[in-house]
N, CA, C and O atoms as a GROMACS GRO file, in nm:
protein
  320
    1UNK      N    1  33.996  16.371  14.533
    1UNK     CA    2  34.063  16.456  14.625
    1UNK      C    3  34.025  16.422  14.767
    1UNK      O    4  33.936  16.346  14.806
    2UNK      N    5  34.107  16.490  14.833
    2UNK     CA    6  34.074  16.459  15.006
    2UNK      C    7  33.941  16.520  15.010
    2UNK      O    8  33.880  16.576  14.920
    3UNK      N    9  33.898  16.492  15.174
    3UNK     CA   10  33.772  16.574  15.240
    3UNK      C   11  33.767  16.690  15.198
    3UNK      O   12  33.878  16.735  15.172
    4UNK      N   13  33.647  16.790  15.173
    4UNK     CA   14  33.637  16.928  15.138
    4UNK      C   15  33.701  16.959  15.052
    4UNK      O   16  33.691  17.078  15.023
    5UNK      N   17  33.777  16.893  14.986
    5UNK     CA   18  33.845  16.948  14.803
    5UNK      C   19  33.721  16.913  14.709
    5UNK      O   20  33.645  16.817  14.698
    6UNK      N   21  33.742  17.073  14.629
    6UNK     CA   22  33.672  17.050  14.518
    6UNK      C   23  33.710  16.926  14.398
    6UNK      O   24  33.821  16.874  14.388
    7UNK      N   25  33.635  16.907  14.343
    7UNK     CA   26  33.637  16.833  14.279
    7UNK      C   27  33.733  16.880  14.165
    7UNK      O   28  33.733  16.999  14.132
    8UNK      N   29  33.837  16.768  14.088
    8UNK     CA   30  33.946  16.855  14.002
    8UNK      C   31  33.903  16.773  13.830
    8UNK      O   32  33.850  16.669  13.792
    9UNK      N   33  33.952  16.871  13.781
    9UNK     CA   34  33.858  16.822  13.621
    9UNK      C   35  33.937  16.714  13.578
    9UNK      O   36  34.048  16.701  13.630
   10UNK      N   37  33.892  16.614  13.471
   10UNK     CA   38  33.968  16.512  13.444
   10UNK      C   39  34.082  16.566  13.343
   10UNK      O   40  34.064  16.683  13.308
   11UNK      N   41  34.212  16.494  13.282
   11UNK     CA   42  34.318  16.518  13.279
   11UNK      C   43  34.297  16.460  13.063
   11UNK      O   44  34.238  16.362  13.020
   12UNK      N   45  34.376  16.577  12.977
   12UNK     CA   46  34.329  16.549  12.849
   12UNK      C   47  34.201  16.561  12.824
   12UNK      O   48  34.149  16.458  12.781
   13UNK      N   49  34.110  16.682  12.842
   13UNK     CA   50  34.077  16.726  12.822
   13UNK      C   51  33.898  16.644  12.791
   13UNK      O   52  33.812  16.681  12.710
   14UNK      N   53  33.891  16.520  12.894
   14UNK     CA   54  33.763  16.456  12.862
   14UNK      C   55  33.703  16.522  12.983
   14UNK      O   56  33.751  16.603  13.062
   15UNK      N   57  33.556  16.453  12.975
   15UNK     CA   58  33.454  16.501  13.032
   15UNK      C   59  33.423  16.393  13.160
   15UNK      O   60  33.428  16.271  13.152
   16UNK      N   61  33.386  16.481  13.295
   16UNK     CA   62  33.369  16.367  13.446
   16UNK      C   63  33.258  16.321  13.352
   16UNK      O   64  33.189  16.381  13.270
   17UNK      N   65  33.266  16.145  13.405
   17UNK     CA   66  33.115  16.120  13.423
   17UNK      C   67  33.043  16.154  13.557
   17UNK      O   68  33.101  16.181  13.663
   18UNK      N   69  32.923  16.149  13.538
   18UNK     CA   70  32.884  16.203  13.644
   18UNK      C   71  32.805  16.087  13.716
   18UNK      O   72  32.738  16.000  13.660
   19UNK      N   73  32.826  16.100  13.846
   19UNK     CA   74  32.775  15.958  13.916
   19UNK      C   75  32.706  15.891  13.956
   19UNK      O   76  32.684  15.924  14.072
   20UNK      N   77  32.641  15.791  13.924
   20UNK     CA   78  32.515  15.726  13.942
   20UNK      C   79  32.450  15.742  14.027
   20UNK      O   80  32.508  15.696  14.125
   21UNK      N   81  32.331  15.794  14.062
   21UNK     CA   82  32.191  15.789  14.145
   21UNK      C   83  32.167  15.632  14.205
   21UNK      O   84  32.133  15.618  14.323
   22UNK      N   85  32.180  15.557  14.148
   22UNK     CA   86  32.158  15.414  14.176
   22UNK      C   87  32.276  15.311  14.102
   22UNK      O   88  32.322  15.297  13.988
   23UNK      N   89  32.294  15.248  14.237
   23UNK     CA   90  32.433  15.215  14.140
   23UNK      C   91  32.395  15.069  14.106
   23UNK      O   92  32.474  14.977  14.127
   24UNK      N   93  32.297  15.053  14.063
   24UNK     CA   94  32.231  14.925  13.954
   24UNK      C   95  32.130  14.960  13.910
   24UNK      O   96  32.017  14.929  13.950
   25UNK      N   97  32.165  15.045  13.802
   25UNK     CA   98  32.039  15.074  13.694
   25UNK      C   99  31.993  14.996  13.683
   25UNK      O  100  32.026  14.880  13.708
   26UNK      N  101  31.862  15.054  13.624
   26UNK     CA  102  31.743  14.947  13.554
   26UNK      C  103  31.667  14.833  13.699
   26UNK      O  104  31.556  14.780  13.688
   27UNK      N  105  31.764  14.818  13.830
   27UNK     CA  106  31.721  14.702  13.892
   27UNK      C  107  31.536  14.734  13.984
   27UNK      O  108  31.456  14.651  14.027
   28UNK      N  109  31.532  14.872  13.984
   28UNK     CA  110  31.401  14.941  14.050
   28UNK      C  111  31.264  14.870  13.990
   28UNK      O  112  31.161  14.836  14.048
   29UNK      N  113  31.297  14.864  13.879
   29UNK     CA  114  31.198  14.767  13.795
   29UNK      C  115  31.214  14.639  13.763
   29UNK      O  116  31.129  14.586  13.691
   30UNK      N  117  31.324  14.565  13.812
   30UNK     CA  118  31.324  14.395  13.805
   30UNK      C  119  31.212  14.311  13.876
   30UNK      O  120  31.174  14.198  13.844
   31UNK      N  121  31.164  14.399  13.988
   31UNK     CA  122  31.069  14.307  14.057
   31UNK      C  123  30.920  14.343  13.979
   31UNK      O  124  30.838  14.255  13.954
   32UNK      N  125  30.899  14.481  13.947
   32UNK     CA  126  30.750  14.551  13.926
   32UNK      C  127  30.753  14.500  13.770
   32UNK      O  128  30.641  14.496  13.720
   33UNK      N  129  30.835  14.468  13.704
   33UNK     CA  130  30.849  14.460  13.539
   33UNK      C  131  30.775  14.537  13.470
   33UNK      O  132  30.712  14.610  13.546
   34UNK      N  133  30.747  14.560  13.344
   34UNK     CA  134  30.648  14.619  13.257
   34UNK      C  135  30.486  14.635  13.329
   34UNK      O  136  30.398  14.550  13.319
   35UNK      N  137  30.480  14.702  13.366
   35UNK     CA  138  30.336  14.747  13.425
   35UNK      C  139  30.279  14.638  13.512
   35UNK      O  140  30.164  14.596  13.504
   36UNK      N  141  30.403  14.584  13.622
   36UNK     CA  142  30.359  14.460  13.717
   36UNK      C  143  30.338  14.371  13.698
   36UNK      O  144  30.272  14.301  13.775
   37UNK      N  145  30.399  14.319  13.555
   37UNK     CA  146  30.365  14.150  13.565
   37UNK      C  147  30.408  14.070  13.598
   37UNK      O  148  30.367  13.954  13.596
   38UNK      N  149  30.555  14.137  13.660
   38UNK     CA  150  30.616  13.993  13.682
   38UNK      C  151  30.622  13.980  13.852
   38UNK      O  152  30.593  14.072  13.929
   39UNK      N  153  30.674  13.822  13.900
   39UNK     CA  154  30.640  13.862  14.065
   39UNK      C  155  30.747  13.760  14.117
   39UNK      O  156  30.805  13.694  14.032
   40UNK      N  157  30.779  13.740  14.250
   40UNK     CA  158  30.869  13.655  14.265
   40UNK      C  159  30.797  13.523  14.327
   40UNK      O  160  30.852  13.413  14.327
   41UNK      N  161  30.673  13.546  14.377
   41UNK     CA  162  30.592  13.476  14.420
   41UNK      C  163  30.564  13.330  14.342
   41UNK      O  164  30.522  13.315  14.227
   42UNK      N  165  30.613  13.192  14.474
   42UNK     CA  166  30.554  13.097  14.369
   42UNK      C  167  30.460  13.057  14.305
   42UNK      O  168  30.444  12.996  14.199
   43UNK      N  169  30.364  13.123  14.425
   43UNK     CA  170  30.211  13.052  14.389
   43UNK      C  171  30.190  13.098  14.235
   43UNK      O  172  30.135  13.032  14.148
   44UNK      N  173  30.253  13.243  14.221
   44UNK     CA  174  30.196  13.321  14.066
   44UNK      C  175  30.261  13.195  13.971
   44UNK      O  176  30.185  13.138  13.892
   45UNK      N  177  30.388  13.158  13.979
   45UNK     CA  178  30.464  13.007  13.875
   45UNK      C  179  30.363  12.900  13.870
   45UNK      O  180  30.324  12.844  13.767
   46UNK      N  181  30.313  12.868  14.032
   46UNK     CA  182  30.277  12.780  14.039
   46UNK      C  183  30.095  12.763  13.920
   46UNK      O  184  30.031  12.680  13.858
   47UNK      N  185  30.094  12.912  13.960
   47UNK     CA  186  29.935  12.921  13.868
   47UNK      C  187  29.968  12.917  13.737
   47UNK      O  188  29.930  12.827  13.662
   48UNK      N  189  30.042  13.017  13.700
   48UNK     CA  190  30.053  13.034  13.546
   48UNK      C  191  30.127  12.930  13.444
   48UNK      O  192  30.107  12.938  13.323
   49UNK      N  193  30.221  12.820  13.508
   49UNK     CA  194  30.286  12.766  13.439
   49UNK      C  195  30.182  12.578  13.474
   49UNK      O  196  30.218  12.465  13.440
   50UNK      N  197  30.086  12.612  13.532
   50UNK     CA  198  29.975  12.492  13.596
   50UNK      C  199  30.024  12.386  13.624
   50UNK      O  200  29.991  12.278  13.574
   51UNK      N  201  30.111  12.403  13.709
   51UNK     CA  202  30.185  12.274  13.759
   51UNK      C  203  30.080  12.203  13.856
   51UNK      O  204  30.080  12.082  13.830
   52UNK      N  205  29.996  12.233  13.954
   52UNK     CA  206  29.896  12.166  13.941
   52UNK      C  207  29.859  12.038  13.897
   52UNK      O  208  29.827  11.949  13.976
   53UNK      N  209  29.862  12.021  13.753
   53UNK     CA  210  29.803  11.915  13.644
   53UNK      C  211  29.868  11.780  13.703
   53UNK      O  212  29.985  11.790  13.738
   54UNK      N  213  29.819  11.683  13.715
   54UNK     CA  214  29.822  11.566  13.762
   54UNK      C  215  29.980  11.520  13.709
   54UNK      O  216  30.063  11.450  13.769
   55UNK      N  217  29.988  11.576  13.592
   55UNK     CA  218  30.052  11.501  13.460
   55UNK      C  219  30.186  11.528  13.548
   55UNK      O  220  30.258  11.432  13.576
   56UNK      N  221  30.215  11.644  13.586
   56UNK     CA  222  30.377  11.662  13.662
   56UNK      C  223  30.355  11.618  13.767
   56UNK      O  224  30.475  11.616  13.792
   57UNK      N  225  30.287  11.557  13.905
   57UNK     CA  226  30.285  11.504  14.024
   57UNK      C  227  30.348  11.369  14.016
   57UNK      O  228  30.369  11.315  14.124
   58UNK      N  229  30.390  11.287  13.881
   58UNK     CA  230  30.463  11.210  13.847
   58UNK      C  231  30.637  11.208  13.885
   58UNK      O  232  30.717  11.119  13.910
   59UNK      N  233  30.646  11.363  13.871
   59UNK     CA  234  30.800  11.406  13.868
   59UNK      C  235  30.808  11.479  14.023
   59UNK      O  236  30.897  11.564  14.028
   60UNK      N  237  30.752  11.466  14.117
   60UNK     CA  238  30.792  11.518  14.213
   60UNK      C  239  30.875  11.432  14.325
   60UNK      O  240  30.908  11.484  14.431
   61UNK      N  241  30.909  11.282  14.290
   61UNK     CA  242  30.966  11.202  14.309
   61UNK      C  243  31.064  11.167  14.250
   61UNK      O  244  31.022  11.084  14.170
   62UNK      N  245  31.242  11.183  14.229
   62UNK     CA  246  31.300  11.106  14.115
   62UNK      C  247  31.346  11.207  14.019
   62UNK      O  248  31.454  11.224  13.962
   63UNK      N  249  31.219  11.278  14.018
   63UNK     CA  250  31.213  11.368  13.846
   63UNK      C  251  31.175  11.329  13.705
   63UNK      O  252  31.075  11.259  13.690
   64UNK      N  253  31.244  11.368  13.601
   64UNK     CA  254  31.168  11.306  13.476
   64UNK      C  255  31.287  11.263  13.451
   64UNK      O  256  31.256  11.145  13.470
   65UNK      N  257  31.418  11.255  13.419
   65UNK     CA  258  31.512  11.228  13.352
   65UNK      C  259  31.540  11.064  13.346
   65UNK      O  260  31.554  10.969  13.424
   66UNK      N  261  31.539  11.103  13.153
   66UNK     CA  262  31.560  10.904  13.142
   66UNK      C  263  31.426  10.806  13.202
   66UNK      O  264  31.444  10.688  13.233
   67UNK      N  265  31.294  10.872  13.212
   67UNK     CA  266  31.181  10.812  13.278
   67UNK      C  267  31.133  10.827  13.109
   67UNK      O  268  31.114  10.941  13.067
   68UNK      N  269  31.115  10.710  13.014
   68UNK     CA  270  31.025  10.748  12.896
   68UNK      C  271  30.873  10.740  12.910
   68UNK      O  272  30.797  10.743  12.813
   69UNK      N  273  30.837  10.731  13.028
   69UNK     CA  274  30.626  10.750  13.040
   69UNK      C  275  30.606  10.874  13.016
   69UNK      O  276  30.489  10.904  12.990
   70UNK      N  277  30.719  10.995  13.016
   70UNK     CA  278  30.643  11.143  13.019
   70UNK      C  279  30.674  11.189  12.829
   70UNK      O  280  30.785  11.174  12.779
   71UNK      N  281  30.587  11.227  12.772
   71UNK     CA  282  30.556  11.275  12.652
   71UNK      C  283  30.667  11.381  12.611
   71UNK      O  284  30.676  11.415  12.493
   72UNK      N  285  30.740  11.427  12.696
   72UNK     CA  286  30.832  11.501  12.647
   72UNK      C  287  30.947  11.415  12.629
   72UNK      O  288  31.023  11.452  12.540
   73UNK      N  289  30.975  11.317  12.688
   73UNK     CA  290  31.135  11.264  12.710
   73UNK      C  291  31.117  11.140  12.584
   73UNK      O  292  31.223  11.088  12.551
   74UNK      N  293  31.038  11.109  12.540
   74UNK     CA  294  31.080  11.002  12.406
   74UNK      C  295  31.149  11.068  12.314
   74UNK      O  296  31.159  11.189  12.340
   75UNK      N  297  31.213  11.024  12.192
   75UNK     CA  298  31.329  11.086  12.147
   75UNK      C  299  31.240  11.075  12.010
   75UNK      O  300  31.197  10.962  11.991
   76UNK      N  301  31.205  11.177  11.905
   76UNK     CA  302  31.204  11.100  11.827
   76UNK      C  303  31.296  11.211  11.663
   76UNK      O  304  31.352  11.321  11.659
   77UNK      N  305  31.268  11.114  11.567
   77UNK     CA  306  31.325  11.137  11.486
   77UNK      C  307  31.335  11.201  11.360
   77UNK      O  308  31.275  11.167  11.258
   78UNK      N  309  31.436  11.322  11.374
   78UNK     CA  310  31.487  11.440  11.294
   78UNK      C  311  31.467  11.381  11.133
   78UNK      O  312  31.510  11.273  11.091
   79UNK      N  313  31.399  11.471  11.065
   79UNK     CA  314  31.392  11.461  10.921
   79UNK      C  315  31.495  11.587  10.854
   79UNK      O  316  31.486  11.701  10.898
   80UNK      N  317  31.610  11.547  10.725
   80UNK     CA  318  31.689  11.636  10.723
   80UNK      C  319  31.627  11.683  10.604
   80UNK      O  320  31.669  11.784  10.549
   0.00000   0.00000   0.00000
C-alpha cells in the first residue's frame, strides 16, 4: 500500500510472511564461523595450510601445471 496505509492481508486466504531482520541470513556468522575459526586473513592460510615449506616455493614461478618434479602431478595408474 501507499505511505501510512495499513498493511492489507494477503488474498486466498494465506498467511504474510513476515520480513526479514537481515536480508542475508545466516551471513553474521560467515566471517566468525563456528566459535571463530574461520578468518579471512592470509597469514591464518598461509600458517595452517604451511605453504611456507620449501617444497611449494617451486610453484611460485610458472606454477605446477604439466611440471612432473612435483609429487602430486605424476599420473599414475588406476587398478579396476
Amino acid at each position: 500500500g501507499a505511505a501510512g496505509e495499513a498493511p492489507t492481508a494477503p488474498r486466498g486466504g494465506e498467511e504474510a510472511e513476515a520480513p526479514l531482520r537481515n536480508p542475508r541470513p545466516g551471513r553474521e556468522g560467515a566471517k566468525a564461523g563456528p566459535r571463530g575459526r574461520f578468518t579471512e586473513s592470509g597469514i591464518v592460510y598461509s600458517r595452517d595450510l604451511d605453504l611456507k615449506k620449501p617444497l611449494y616455493q617451486r610453484t611460485a614461478a610458472y606454477g605446477h601445471f604439466g611440471r612432473d618434479s612435483f609429487p602430486w602431478e605424476v599420473p599414475k595408474k588406476l587398478k579396476y
